[in-house]
VMD Tcl script that builds the backbone (N, CA, C; Angstrom):
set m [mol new atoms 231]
animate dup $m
set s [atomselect $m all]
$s set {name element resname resid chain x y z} {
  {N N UNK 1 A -0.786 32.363 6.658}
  {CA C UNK 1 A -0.711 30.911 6.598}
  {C C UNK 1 A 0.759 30.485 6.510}
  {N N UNK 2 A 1.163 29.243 7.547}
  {CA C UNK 2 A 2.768 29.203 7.196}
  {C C UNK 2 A 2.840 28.254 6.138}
  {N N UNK 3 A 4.159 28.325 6.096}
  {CA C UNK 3 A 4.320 27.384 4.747}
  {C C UNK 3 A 4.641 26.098 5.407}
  {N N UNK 4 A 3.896 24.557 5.225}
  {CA C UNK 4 A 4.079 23.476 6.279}
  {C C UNK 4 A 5.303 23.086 6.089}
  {N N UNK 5 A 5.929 22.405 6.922}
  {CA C UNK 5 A 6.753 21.525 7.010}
  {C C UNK 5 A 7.168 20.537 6.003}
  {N N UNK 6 A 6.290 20.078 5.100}
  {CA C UNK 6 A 5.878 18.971 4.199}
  {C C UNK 6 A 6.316 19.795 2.958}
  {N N UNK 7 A 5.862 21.321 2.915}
  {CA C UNK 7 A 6.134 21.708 1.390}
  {C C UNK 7 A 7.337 22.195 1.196}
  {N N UNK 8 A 7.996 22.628 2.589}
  {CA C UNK 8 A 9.471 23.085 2.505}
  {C C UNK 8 A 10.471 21.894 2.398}
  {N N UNK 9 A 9.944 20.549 2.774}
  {CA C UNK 9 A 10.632 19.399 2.725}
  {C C UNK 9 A 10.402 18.897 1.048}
  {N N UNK 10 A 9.244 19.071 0.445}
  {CA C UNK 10 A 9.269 18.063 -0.783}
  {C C UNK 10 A 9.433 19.518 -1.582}
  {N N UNK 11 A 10.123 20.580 -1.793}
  {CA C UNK 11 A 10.991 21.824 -2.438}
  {C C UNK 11 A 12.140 21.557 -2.154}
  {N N UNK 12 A 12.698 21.413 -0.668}
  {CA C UNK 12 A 14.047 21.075 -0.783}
  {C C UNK 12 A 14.656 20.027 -1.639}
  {N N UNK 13 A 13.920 18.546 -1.233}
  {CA C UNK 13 A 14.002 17.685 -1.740}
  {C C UNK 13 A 14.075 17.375 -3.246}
  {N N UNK 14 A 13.205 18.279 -3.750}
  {CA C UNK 14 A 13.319 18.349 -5.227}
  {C C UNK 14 A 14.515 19.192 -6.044}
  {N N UNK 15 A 14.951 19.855 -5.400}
  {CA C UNK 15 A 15.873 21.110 -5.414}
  {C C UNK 15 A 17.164 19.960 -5.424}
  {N N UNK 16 A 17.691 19.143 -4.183}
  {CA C UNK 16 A 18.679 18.514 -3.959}
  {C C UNK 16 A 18.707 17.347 -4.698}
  {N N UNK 17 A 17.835 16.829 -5.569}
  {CA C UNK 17 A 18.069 15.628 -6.477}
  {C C UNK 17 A 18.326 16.449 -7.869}
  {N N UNK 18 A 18.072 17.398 -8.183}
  {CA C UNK 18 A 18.368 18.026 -9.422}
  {C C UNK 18 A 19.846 18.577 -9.532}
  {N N UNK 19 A 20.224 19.299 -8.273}
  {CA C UNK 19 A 21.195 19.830 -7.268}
  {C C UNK 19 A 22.049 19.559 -6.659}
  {N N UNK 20 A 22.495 18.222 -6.675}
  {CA C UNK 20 A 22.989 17.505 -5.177}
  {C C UNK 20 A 24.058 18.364 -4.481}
  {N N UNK 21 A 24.760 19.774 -4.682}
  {CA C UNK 21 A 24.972 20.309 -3.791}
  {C C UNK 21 A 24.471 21.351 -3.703}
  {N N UNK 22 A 23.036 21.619 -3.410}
  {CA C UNK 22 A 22.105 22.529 -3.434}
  {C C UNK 22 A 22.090 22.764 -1.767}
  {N N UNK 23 A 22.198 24.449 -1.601}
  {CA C UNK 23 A 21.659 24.575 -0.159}
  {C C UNK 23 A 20.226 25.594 -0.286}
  {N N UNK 24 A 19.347 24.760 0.531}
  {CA C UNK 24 A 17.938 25.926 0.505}
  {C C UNK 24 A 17.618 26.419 2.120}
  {N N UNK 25 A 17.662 27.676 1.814}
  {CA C UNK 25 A 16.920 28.310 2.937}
  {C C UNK 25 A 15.825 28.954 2.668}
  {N N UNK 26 A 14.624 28.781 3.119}
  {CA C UNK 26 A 13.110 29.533 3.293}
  {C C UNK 26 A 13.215 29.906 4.203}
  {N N UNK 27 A 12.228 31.282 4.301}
  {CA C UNK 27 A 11.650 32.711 4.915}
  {C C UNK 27 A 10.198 32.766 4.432}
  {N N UNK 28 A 9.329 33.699 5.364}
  {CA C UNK 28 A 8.158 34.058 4.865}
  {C C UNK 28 A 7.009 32.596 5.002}
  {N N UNK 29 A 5.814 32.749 4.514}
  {CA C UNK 29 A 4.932 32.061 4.645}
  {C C UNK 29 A 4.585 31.852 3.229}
  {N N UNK 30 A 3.284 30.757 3.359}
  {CA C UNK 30 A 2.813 30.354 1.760}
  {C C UNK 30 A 2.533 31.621 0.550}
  {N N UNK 31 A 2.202 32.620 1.282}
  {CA C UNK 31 A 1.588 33.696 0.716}
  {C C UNK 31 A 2.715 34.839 0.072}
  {N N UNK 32 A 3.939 34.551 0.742}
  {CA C UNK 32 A 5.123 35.376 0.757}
  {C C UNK 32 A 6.461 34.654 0.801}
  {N N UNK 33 A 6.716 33.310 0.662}
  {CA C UNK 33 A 7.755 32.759 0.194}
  {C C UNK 33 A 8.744 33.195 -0.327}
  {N N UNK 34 A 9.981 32.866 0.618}
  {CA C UNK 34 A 11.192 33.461 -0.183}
  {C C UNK 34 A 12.126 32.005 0.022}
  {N N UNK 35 A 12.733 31.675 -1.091}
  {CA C UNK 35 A 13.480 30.317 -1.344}
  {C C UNK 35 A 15.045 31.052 -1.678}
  {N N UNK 36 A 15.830 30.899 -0.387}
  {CA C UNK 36 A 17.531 31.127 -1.096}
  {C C UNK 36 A 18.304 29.515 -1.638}
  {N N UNK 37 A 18.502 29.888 -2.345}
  {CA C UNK 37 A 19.097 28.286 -3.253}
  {C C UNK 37 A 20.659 28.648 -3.731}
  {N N UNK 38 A 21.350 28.329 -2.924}
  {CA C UNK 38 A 23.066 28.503 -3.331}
  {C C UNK 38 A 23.670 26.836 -3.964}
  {N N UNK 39 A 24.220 27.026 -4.525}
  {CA C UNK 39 A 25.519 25.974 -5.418}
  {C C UNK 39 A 26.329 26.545 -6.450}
  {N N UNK 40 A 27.126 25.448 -6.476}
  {CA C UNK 40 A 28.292 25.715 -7.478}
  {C C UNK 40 A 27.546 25.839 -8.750}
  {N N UNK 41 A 26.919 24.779 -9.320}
  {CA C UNK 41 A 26.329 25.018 -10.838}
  {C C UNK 41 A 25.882 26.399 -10.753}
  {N N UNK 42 A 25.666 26.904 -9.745}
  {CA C UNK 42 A 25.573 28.626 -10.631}
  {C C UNK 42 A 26.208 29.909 -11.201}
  {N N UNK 43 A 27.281 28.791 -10.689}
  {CA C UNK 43 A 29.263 29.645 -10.784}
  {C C UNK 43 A 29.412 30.725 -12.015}
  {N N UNK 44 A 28.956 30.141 -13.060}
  {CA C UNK 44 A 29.103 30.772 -14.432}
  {C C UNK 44 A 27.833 30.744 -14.912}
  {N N UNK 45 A 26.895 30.627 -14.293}
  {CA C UNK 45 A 25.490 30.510 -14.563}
  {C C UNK 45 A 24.568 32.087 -14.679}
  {N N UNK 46 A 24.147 32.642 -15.843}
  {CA C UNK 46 A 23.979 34.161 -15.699}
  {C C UNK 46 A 22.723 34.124 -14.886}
  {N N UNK 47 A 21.887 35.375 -13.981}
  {CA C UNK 47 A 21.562 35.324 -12.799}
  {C C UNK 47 A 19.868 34.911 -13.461}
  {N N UNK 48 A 19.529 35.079 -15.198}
  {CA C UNK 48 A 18.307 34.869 -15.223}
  {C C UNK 48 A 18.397 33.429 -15.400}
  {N N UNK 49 A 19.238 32.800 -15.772}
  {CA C UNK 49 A 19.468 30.770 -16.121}
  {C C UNK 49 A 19.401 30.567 -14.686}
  {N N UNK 50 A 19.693 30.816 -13.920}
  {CA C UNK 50 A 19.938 30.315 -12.336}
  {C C UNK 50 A 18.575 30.469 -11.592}
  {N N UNK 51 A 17.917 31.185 -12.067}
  {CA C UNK 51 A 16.208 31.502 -11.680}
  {C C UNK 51 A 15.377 30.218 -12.525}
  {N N UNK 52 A 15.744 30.264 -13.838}
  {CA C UNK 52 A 15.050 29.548 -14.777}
  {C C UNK 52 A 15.128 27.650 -14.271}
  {N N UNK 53 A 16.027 28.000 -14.060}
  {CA C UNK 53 A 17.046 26.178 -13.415}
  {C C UNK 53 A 15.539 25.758 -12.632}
  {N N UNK 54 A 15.904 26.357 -11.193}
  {CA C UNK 54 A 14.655 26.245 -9.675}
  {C C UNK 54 A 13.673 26.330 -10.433}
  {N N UNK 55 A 13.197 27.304 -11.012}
  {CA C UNK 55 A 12.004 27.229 -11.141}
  {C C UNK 55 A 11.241 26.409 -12.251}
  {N N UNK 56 A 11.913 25.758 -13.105}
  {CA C UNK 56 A 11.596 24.538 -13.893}
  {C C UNK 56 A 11.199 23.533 -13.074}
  {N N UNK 57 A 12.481 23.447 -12.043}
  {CA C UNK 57 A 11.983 22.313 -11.038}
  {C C UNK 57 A 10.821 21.727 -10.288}
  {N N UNK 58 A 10.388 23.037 -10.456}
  {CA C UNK 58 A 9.167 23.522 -9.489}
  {C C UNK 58 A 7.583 23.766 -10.333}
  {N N UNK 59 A 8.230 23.756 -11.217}
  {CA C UNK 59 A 6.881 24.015 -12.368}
  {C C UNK 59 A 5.273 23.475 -12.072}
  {N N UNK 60 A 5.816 22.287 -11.844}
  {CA C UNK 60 A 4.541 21.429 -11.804}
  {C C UNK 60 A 3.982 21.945 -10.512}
  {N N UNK 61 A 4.643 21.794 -9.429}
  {CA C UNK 61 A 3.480 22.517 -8.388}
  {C C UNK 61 A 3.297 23.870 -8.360}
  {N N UNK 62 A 3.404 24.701 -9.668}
  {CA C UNK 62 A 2.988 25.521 -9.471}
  {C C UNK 62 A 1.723 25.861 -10.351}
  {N N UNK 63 A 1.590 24.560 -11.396}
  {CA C UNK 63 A 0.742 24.360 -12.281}
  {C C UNK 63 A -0.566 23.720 -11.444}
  {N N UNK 64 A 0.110 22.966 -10.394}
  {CA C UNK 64 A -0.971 22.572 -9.539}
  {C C UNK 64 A -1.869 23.018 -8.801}
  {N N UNK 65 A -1.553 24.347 -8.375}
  {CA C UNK 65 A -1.862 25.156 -7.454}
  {C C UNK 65 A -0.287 24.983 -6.241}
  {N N UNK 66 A -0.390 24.067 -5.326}
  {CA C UNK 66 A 0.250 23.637 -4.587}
  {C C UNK 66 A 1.353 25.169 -4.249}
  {N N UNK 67 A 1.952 25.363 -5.209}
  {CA C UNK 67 A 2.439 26.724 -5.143}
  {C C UNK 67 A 2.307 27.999 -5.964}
  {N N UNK 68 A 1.866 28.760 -5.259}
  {CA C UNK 68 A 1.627 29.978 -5.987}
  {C C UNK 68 A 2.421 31.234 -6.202}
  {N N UNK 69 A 3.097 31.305 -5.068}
  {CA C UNK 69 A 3.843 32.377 -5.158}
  {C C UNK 69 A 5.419 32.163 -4.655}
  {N N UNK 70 A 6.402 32.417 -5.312}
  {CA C UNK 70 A 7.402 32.446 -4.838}
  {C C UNK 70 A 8.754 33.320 -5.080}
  {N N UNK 71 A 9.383 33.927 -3.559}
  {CA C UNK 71 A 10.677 34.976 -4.189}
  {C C UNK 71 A 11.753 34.228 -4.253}
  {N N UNK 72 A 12.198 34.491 -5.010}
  {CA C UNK 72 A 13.819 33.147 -5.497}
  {C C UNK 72 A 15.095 34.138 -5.220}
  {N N UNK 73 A 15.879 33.699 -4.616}
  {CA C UNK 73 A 17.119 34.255 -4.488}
  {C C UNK 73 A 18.487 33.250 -5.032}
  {N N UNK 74 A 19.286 33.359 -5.818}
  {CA C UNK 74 A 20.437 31.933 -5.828}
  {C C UNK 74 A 21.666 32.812 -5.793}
  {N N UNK 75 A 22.546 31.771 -5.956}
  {CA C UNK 75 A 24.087 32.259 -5.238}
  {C C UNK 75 A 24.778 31.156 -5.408}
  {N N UNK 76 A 26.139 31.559 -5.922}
  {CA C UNK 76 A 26.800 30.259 -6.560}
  {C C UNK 76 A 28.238 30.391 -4.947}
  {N N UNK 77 A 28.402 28.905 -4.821}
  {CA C UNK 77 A 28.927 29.074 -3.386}
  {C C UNK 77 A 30.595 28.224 -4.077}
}
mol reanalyze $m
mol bondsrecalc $m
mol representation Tube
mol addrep $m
């Protein structure tokens, strides 16, 4: 199943208002999701706070179902 258009847009989107110089790249499908998320706030950010950050963001749709699975990659640019 791919991951639509709609969910990679309202992830980015959520990512870049928390983020505003957030870059996201997705790979993989709903089932196998991989989210790369680079910015500066992760400069001095240790690599498990920089996981914890995104994925707070994201909490709720994952409480929802909406998302279930996801591989997180970040990188401070």
């Amino acid at each position: 199943m791919q991951v639509s258009h709609k969910m990679k847009e309202l992830i980015n989107n959520i990512i870049i208002e928390n983020v505003p110089d957030a870059k996201c790249i997705f790979d993989g499908d709903l089932c196998n999701l991989k989210l790369i998320v680079s910015s500066k706030l992760f400069k001095d950010m240790p690599l498990l706070e920089q996981h914890k950050t995104v994925m707070k963001l994201l909490e709720s749709h994952f409480k929802s179902g909406e998302l279930h699975a996801l591989s997180l990659e970040t990188k401070s640019t």
